[in-house]
C-alpha positions in Angstrom: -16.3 286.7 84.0 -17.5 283.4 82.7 -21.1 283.1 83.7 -22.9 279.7 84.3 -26.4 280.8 83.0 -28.8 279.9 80.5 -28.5 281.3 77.0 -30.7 284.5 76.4 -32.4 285.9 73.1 -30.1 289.1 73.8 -26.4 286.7 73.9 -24.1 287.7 71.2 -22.6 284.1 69.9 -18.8 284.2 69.4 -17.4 280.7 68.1 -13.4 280.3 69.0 -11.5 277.9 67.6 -8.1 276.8 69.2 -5.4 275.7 66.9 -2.1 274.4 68.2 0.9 271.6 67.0 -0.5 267.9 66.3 0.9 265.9 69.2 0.1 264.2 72.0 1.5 266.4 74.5 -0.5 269.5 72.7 -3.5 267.5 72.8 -3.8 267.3 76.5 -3.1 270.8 77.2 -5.7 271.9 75.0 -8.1 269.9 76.6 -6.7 271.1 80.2 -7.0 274.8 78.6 -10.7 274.4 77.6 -11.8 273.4 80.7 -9.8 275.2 83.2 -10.7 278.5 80.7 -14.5 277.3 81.1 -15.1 276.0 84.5 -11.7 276.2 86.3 -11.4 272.9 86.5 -8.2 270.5 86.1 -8.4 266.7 85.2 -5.3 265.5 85.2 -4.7 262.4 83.6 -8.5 261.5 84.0 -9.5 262.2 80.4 -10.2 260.9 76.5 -9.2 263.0 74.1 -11.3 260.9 71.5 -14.6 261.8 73.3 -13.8 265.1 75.0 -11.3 266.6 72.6 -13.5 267.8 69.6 -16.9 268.8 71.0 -16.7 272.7 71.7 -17.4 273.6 75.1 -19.8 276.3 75.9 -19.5 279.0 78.4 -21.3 282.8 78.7 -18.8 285.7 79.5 -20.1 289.7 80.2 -17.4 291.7 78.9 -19.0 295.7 79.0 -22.5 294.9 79.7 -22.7 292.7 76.8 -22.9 288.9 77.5 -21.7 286.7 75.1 -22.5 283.1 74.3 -19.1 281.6 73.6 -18.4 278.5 71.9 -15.3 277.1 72.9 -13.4 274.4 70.3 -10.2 272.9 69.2 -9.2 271.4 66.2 -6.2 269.1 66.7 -6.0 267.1 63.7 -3.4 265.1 61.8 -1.9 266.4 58.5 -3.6 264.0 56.3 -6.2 265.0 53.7 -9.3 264.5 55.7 -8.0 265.9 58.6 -6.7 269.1 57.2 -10.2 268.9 55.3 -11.6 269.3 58.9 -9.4 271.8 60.0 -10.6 274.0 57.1 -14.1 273.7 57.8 -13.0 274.5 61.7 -11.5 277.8 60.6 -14.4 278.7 58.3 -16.6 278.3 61.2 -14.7 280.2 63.9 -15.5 284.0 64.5 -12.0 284.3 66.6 -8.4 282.1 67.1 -7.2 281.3 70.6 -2.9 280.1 69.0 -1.9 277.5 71.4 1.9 276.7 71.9 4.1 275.8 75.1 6.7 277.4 76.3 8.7 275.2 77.2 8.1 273.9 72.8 9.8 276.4 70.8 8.3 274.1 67.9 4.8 274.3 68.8 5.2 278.4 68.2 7.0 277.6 65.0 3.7 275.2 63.7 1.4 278.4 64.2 3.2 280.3 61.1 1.3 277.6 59.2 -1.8 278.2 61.3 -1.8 281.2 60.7 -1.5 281.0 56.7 -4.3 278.6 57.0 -6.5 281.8 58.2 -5.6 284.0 55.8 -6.4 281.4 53.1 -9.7 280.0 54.3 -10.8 283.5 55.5 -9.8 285.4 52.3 -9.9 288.7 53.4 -7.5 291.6 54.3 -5.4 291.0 57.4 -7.2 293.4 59.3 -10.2 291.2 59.1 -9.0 288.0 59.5 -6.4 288.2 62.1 -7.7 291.2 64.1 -9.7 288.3 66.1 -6.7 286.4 67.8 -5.2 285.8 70.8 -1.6 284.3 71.1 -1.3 282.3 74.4 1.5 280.6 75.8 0.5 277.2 77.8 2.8 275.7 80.6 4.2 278.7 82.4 5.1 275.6 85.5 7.9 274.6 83.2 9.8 278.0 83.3 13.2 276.2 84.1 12.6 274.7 80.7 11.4 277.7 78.9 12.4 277.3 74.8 10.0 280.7 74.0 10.6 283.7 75.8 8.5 286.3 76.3 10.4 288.3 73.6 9.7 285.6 70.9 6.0 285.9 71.8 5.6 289.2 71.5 7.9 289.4 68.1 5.4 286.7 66.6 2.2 288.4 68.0 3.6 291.8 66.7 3.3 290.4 62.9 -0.6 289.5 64.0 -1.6 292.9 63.7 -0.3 293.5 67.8 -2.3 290.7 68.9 -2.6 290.2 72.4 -0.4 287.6 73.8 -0.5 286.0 77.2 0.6 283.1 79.3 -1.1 280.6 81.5 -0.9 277.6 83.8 -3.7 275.5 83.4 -2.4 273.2 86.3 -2.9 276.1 88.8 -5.1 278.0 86.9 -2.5 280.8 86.6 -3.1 283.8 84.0 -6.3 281.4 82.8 -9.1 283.1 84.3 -9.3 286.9 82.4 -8.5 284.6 78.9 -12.1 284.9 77.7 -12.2 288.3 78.7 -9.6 289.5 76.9 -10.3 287.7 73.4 -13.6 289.3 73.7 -12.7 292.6 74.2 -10.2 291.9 71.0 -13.3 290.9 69.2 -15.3 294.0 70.5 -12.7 296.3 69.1 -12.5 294.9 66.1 -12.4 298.2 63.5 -15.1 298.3 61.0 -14.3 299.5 57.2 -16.2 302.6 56.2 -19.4 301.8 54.7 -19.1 301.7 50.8 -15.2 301.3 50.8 -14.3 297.9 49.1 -10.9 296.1 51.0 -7.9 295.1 48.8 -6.6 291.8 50.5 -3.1 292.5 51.7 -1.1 290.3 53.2 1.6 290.3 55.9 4.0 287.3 56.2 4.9 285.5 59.4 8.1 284.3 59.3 
């Protein structure tokens, strides 16, 4: 579970970077998902997203006796140059992906094919590598009665991430939020390791 300690000499440091769809509704739940993710704690409308939006949040989690110092950022830029610039050096930096949509959006799960080819590009390495790290998560479970992305969808876009994990969450109550952390980090701890010596061809899936 996410621990409120001090960081140790031992911590492992993971840095996670959540990409989702430019807009203002995808905006505030990203915030909302940070924070109830970290601290279990909802806002409502009392936010900025120009102050609080882009500074990663920090958090510790123990996942099988290892603690891990998590650093917890989003990356919710325009399409301009500068902005995608940013988004670039936001992937380059991240050690794992938390892909953001809503369900009740079926275009905020469409924008993450494009997300996802960002990964492969700035990452340039095989697909077992680059994509093994990520976690497909489905934001607004409240809105059910206004679902646009079923379960099934999910699970057909997760399944062309290498079987990624995919969940869903309700960051209002706090719903399918708290084990998040816990189960990125156990994706990131089973991450397979190429043989010593062998030398990975890049191949590429495509998400469609």
């Amino acid at each position: 579970m996410a621990e409120d300690q001090r960081k140790s000499a031992g911590d492992v440091p993971v840095s996670i970077c959540i990409l989702s769809k430019f807009n203002n509704n995808m905006m505030g739940h990203t915030f909302h998902f940070i924070w109830r993710v970290v601290s279990d704690v909802y806002y409502g409308n009392n936010f900025d997203p120009q102050i609080s939006m882009f500074d990663a949040a920090q958090t510790r989690c123990q996942v099988d006796n290892v603690t891990y110092d998590i650093s917890l950022g989003a990356d919710l830029l325009g399409d301009d140059d500068a902005s995608g610039h940013r988004t670039d050096i936001s992937i380059r930096k991240a050690d794992a992906f938390i892909l953001l949509y809503s369900i009740a959006d079926m275009s905020s799960l469409e924008f993450l094919t494009d997300r996802v080819e960002r990964i492969r590009y700035i990452k340039d390495q095989p697909d077992e590598e680059c994509l093994w790290n990520v976690l497909l998560v489905g934001c607004e479970k409240d809105r059910e009665k206004e679902r646009q992305v079923t379960e099934h969808n999910a699970r057909e876009f997760a399944a062309k991430l290498l079987n990624c994990p995919s969940t869903e969450c309700d960051y209002k109550s706090g719903e399918g939020c708290k084990n998040i952390l816990e189960l990125m980090l156990w994706r990131v701890k089973s991450r397979p390791q190429p043989p010593q010596g062998k030398v990975n061809k890049k191949e590429k899936c495509t998400v469609q």
